[in-house]
C-alpha positions, 0 to 999 in steps of 0.5 A: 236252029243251027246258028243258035245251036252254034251260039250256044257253044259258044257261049258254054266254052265262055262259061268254061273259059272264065271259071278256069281262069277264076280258078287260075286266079283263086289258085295263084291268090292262094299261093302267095297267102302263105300261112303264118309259119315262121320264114313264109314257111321255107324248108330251113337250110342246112350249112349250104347256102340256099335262095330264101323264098324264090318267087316271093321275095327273091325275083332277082331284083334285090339289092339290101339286106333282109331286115326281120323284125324281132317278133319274126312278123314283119320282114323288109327289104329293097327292089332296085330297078336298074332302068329307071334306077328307082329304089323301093323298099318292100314289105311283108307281114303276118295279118289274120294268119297269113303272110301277106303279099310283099307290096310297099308298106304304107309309110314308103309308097311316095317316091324311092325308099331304101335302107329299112333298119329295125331298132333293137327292140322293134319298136321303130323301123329306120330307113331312107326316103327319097324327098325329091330334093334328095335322100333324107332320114326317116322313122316310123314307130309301132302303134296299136294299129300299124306303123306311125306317119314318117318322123324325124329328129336331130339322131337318126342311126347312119343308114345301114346301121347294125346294133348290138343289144348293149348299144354299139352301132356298126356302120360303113361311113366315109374312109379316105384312106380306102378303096370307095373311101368307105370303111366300117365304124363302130360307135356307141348309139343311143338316143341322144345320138352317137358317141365316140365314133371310130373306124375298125381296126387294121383288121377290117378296115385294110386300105387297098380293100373294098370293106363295107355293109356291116352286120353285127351280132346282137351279142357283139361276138361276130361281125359280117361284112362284105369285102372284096379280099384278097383281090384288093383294089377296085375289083368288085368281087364281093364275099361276106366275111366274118371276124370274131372280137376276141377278148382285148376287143380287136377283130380277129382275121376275117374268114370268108363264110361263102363263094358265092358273091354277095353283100348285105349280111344280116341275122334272123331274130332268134340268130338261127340263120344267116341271111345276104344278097347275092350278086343275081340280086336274090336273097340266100340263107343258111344255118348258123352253123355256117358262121360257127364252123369258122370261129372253131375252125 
């Protein structure tokens, strides 16, 4: 009777055992299926830059700029693994509601991917596959039902690129006369592909500086960068700048926007926040009026 009596115990703590971890789980399910609020529901930031979404985007493992999508229901970005030095882009949107858990999409779950960049409106997303034979360009369109099997063509947008609603592409290319040999470039894109490439002027592109992943203003007043000044060089202390375009067209001098380490700028969709990836491998955000302060300044 003892023994069975000890069985039974046994048996009861079991039952306890895996209704608690059940409800662990279901608890843990629950805090990633957020409701569909706008930017997975994060308390907006104010002029200071804070880290977005600690925990569910930002791991420390980042390295690309947050892409949005212009409804606000779609955001992508990249994971870098330094040890098997892999590549994978990252996705998460609203479905029935909820935000979904972030996990490869569908078009980018065979091998490396990087580089997701949206078409101004939308309706196809840009990025970089990793083919085995090396990197290729790649498109995927919006469908009734999801995102189309991956797509090429003869006029793909440079990786990384940035438009404005006008149609002017903003991109880092091959610079010899630059530190990295990287400079930015500014170009007319549409489908037929780009016209009339140049690199920026003085102002942005200066020679002994590291000045590279642009980010343009749909309107084209502003443009974000990340750059290394005023320690020129081959030091890699990376800040985003900003430069306003003044009426003749050139770029006013850059001005730093943060101290905190960064790169990869990029704007949300109703161009409310600004958004970069620090050098701890997390997403920040802050107010607009962190950029603006600085063109009346």
């Amino acid at each position: 009777m003892a023994a069975l009596a000890r069985q039974g115990d046994r048996m009861r703590r079991l039952a306890l055992l895996l209704l608690t971890c059940s409800a662990l789980a279901s608890a843990g399910r629950a805090q990633t299926h957020i409701e569909a609020t706008p930017y997975l529901g994060q308390p907006p930031p104010g002029n200071t830059p804070v880290i977005f979404a600690p925990g569910i985007i930002s791991k420390g493992n980042i390295h690309s700029r947050l892409e949005i999508s212009p409804d606000g229901r779609e955001m992508f970005w990249n994971t870098v693994d330094m040890e098997t030095f892999s590549a994978h882009i990252l996705s998460v949107s609203i479905v029935d509601g909820k935000w979904s858990d972030p996990e490869p999409p569908a078009f980018a779950q065979a091998g490396n991917s990087q580089a997701a960049v949206f078409s101004p409106d939308g309706k196809r997303l840009y990025f970089r596959l990793d083919t085995g034979d090396g990197w290729v360009a790649r498109y995927v369109e919006r469908t009734a039902t999801g995102w189309s099997a991956p797509r090429s063509d003869g006029n793909m947008p440079k990786a990384g690129s940035s438009f404005t609603t006008a149609g002017r592409a903003y991109f880092s290319s091959t610079m010899t006369t630059k530190v990295w040999n990287t400079g930015i470039f500014g170009a007319r894109y549409s489908a037929e592909g780009y016209a009339d490439i140049a690199p920026l002027d003085d102002e942005i592109n200066v020679p002994q500086a590291i000045d590279y992943t642009p980010y343009v203003s749909p309107d084209g007043s502003f443009l974000l960068f990340a750059s290394n000044r005023p320690h020129l060089g081959d030091q890699e202390d990376l800040y985003i700048h900003v430069s306003f375009q003044e009426r003749d067209g050139s770029w006013s001098p850059p001005r730093r926007v943060s101290d905190i380490q960064a790169r990869f700028p990029s704007l949300s969709p109703d161009g409310k926040y600004l958004f970069f990836c620090g050098d701890d491998g997390n997403i920040y955000w802050a107010d607009i009026g962190l950029v603006d302060a600085l063109e009346k300044g």
